[in-house]
Structures are given as structure tokens and as C-alpha cells.
N, CA and C of each residue as an Amber inpcrd file, in Angstrom:
protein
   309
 -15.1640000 -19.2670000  -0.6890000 -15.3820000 -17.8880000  -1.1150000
 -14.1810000 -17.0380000  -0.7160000 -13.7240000 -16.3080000  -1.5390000
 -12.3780000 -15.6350000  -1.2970000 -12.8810000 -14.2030000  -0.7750000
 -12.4450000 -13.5580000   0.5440000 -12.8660000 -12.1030000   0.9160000
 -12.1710000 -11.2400000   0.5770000 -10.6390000 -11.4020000   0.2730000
  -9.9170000 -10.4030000  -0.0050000  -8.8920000 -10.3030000   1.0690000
  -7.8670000  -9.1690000   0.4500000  -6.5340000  -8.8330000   1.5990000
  -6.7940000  -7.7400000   1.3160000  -5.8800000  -6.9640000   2.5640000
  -5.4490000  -5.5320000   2.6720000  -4.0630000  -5.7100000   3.2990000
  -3.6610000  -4.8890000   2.7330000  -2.0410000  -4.6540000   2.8910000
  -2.0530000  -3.2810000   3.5040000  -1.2290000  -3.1520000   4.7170000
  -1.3900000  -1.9060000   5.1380000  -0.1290000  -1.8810000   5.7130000
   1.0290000  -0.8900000   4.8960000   2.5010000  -0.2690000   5.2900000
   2.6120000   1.2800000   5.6620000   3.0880000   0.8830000   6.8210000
   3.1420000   1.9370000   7.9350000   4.6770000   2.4060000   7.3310000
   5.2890000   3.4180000   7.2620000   6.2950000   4.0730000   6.6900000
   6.9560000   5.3490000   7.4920000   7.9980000   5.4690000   7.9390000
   8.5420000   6.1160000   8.5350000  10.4170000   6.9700000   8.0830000
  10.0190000   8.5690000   7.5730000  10.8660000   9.1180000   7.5520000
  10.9850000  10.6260000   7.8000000  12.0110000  10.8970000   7.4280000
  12.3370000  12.7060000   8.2290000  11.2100000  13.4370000   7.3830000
  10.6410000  14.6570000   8.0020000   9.5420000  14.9410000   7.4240000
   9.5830000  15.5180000   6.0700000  11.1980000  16.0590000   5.6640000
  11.4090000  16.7250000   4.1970000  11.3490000  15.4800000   3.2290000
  11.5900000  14.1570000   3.5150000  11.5160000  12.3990000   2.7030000
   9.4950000  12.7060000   2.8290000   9.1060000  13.0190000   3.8760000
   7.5070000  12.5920000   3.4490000   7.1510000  13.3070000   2.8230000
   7.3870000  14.6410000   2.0490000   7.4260000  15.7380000   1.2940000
   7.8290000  15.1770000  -0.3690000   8.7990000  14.8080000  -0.1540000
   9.7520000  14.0860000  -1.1810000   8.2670000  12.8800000  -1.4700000
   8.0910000  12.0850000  -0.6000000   7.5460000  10.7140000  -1.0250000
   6.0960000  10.9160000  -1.6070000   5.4960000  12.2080000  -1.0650000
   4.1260000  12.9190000  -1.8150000   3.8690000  12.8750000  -3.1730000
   5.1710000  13.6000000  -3.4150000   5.0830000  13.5980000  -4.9740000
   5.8670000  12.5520000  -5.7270000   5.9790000  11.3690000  -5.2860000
   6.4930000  10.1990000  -5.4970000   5.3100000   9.2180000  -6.1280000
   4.5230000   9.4650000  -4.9830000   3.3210000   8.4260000  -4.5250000
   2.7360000   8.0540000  -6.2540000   2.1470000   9.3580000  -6.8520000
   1.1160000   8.9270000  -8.0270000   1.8810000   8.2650000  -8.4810000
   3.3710000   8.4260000  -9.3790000   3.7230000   7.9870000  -9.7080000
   3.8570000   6.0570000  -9.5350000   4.2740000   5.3610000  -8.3670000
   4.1230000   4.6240000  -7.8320000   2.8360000   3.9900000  -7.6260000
   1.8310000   4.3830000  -7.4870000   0.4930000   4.0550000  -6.7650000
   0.2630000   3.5310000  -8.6440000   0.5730000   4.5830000  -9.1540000
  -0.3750000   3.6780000 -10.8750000   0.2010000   3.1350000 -11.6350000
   2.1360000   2.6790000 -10.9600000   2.4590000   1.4490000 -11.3040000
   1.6830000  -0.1040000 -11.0060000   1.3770000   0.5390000  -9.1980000
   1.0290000  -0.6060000  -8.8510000  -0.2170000  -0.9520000  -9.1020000
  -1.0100000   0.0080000  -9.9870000  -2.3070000  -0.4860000 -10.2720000
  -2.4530000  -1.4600000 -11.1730000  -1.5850000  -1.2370000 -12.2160000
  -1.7780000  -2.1730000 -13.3000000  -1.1370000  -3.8450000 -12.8940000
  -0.8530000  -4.2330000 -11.5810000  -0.6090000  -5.2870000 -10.5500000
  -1.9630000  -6.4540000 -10.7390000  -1.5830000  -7.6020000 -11.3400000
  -3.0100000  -8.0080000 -11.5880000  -3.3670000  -8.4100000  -9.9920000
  -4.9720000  -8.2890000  -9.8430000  -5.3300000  -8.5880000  -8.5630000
  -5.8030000  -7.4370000  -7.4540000  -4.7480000  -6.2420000  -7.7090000
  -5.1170000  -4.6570000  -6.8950000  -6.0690000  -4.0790000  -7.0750000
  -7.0320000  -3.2970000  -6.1380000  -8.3860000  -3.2270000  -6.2340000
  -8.5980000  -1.5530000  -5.9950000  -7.7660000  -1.1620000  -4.4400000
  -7.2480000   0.0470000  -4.1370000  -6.4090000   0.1450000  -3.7730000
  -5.3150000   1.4070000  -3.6300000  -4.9720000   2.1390000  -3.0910000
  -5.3620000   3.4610000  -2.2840000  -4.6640000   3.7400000  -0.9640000
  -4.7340000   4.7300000  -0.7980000  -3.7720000   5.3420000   0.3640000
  -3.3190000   6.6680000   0.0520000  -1.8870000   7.4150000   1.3030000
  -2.1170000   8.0110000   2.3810000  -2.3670000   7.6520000   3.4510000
  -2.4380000   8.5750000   4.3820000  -1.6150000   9.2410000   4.9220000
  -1.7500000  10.2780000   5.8220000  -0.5040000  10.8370000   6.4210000
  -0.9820000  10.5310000   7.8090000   0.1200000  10.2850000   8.3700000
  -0.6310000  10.0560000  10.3950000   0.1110000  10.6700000  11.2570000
   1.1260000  11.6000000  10.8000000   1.8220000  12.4590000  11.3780000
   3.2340000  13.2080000  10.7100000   3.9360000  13.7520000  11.0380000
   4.7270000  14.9320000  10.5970000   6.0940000  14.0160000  10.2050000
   6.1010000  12.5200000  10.3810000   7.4750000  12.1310000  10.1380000
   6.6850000  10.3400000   9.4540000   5.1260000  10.6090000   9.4110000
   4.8700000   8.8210000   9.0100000   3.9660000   9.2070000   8.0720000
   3.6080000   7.8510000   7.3380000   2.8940000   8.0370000   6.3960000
   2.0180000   6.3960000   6.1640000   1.1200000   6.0980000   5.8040000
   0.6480000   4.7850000   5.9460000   0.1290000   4.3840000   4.7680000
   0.3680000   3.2950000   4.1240000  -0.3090000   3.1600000   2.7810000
  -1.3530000   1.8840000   2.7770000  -1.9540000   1.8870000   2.4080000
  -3.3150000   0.5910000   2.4220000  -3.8620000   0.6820000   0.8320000
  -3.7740000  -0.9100000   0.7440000  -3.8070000  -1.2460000  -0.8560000
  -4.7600000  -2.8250000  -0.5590000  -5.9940000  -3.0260000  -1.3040000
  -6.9510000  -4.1100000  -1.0490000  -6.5900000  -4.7520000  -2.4900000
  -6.6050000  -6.1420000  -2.5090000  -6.4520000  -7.2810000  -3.4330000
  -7.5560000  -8.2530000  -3.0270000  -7.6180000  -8.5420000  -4.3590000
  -8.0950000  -9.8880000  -4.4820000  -7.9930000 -11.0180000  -3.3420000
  -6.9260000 -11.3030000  -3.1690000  -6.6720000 -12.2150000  -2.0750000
  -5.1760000 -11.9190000  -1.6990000  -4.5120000 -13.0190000  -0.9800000
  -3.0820000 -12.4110000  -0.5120000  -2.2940000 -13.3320000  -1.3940000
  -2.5120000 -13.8660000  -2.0320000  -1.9080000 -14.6640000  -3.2200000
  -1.6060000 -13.4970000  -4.5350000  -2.4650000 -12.9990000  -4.4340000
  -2.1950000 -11.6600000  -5.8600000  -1.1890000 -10.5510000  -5.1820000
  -1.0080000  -9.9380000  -3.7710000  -0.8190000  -9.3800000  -2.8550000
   1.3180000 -10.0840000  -3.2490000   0.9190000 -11.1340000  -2.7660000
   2.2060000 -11.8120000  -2.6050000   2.7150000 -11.5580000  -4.3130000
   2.3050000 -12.0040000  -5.1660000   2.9120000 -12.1960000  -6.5110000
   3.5640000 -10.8880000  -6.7810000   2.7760000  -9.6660000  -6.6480000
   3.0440000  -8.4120000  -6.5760000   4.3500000  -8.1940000  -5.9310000
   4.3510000  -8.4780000  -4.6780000   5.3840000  -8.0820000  -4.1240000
   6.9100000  -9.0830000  -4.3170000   6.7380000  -9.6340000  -4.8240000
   7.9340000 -10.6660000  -5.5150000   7.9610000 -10.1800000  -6.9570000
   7.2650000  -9.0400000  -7.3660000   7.6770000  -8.4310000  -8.4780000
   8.7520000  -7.7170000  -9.1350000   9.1030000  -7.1080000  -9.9040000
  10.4950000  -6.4910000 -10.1200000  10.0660000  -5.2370000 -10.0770000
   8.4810000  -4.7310000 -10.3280000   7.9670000  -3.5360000 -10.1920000
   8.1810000  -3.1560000  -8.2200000   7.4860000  -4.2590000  -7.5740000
   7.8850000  -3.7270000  -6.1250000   9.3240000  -3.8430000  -5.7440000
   9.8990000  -4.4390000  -6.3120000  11.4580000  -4.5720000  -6.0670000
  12.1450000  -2.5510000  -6.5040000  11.3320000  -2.6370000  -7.5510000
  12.0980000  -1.2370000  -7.7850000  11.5040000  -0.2020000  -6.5160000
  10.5450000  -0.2580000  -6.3200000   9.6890000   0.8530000  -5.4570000
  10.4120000   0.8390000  -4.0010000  10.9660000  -0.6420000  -3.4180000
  11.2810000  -0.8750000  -2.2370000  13.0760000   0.0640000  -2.0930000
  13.4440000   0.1140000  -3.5050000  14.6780000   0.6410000  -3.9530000
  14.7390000   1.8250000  -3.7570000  13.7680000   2.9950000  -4.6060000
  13.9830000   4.0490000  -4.2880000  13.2830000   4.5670000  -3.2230000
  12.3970000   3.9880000  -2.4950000  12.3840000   4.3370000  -0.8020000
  13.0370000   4.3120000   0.0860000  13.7380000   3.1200000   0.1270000
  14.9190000   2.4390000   0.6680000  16.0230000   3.5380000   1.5950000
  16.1750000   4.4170000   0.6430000  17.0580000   5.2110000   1.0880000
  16.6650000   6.7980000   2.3380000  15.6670000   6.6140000   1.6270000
  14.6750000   7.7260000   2.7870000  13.7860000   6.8610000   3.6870000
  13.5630000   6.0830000   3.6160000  12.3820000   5.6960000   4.9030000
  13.5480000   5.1010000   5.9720000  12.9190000   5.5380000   6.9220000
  13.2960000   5.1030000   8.5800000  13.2230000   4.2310000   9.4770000
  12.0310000   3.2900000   8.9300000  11.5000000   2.6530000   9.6290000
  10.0300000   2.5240000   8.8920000   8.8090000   1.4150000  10.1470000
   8.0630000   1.1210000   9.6430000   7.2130000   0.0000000   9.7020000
   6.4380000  -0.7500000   9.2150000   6.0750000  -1.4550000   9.6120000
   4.8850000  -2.2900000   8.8220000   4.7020000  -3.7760000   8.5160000
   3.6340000  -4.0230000   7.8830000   2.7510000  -4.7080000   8.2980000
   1.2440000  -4.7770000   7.7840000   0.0720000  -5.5640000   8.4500000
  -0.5570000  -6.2420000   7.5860000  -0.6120000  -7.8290000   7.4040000
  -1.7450000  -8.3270000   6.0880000  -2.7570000  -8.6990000   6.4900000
  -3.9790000  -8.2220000   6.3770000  -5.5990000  -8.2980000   7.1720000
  -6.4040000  -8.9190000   5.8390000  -6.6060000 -10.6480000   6.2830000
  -7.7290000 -11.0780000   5.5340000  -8.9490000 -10.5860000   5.7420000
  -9.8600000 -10.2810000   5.1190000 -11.3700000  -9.7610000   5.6340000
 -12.3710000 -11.0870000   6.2450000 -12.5960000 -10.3500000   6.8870000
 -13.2790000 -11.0840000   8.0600000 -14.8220000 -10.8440000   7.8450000
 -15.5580000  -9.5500000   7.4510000 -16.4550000  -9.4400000   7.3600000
 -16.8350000  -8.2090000   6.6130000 -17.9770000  -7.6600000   6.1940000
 -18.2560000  -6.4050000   5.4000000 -19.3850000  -6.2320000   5.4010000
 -19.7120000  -4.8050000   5.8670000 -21.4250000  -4.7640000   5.5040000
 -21.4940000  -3.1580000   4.8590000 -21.6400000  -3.3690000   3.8350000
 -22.1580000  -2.4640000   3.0970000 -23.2960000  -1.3470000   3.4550000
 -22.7620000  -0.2270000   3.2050000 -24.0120000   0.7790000   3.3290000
 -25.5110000  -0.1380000   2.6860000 -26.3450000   0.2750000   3.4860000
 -27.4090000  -0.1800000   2.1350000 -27.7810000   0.3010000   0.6680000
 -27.7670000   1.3870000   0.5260000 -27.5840000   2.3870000  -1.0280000
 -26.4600000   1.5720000  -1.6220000 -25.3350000   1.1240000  -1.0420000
 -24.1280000   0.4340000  -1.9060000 -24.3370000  -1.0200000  -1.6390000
 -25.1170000  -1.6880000  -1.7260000 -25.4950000  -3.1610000  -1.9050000
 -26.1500000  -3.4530000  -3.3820000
């Protein structure tokens, strides 16, 4: 039984680039939707110079194909130059329990 991945990139730049990368994001986020396998996205902010992104797949096989894409190849491009730093996490699911109303 396959549970799924989450991809979760921690992102780090000067706070006028996380300003800049705001109005970047839609753009980006609904490239990567049409990614076969992507389930969500979503941007957080976690402080005045970071920003964190978490995106759930299918598995980390769809996760991986994606990112050997020419679509993430471009995205890694024009960040590239503003991000600072950073950091990534790939979390197989381990477990899930559903609200009961959402079962």
C-alpha cells in the first residue's frame, strides 16, 4: 500500500526576495500542479527572512520524476539567484487519522 510523500523546502532569503518570491509563488505553485502525481501545495512564511514550502505526492517516485523535470529545473533557476540558503525534508507517511466527518 503506497502512503504518500511530503516534500517540505525550507527557503531562505533577504526579506525584500521573500516579497519578490510571494508574488512568484502562484505562478510556480500551478506549474507544479499540473506535475503528474502532486496532490498539494502549500507557502508558509516562518519568519521575516524564510519561507517554507510543503507539497504531498503520490509517493516519492512521482516527487523524484518532478524534480528531474525541466519545469523544476527552471523554478530552481529563477530562485537561484535570491535564495540564501535552506534546506530540504522527504517524509514518507507513517500514519493518518482522519477527522471523523472526513472519513
Amino acid at each position: 500500500m503506497n502512503a504518500g510523500f511530503r516534500a517540505v523546502i525550507e527557503l531562505r532569503m533577504d526579506p525584500p526576495d521573500v516579497e519578490r518570491f510571494l508574488v512568484l509563488w502562484p505562478e510556480m505553485a500551478a506549474e507544479v500542479a499540473t506535475a503528474t502525481g502532486v496532490l498539494d501545495q502549500w507557502l508558509f512564511a516562518s519568519d521575516g527572512a524564510g519561507l517554507t514550502i510543503m507539497s504531498d505526492w503520490v509517493d516519492e517516485a512521482a516527487f523524484r520524476a518532478f524534480e528531474a523535470s525541466a519545469v523544476h529545473a527552471a523554478h530552481r533557476a529563477r530562485i537561484g539567484p535570491i535564495r540564501t540558503g535552506g534546506d530540504f525534508r522527504g517524509l514518507s507517511v507513517a500514519g493518518h487519522h482522519p477527522r471523523e466527518d472526513r472519513r
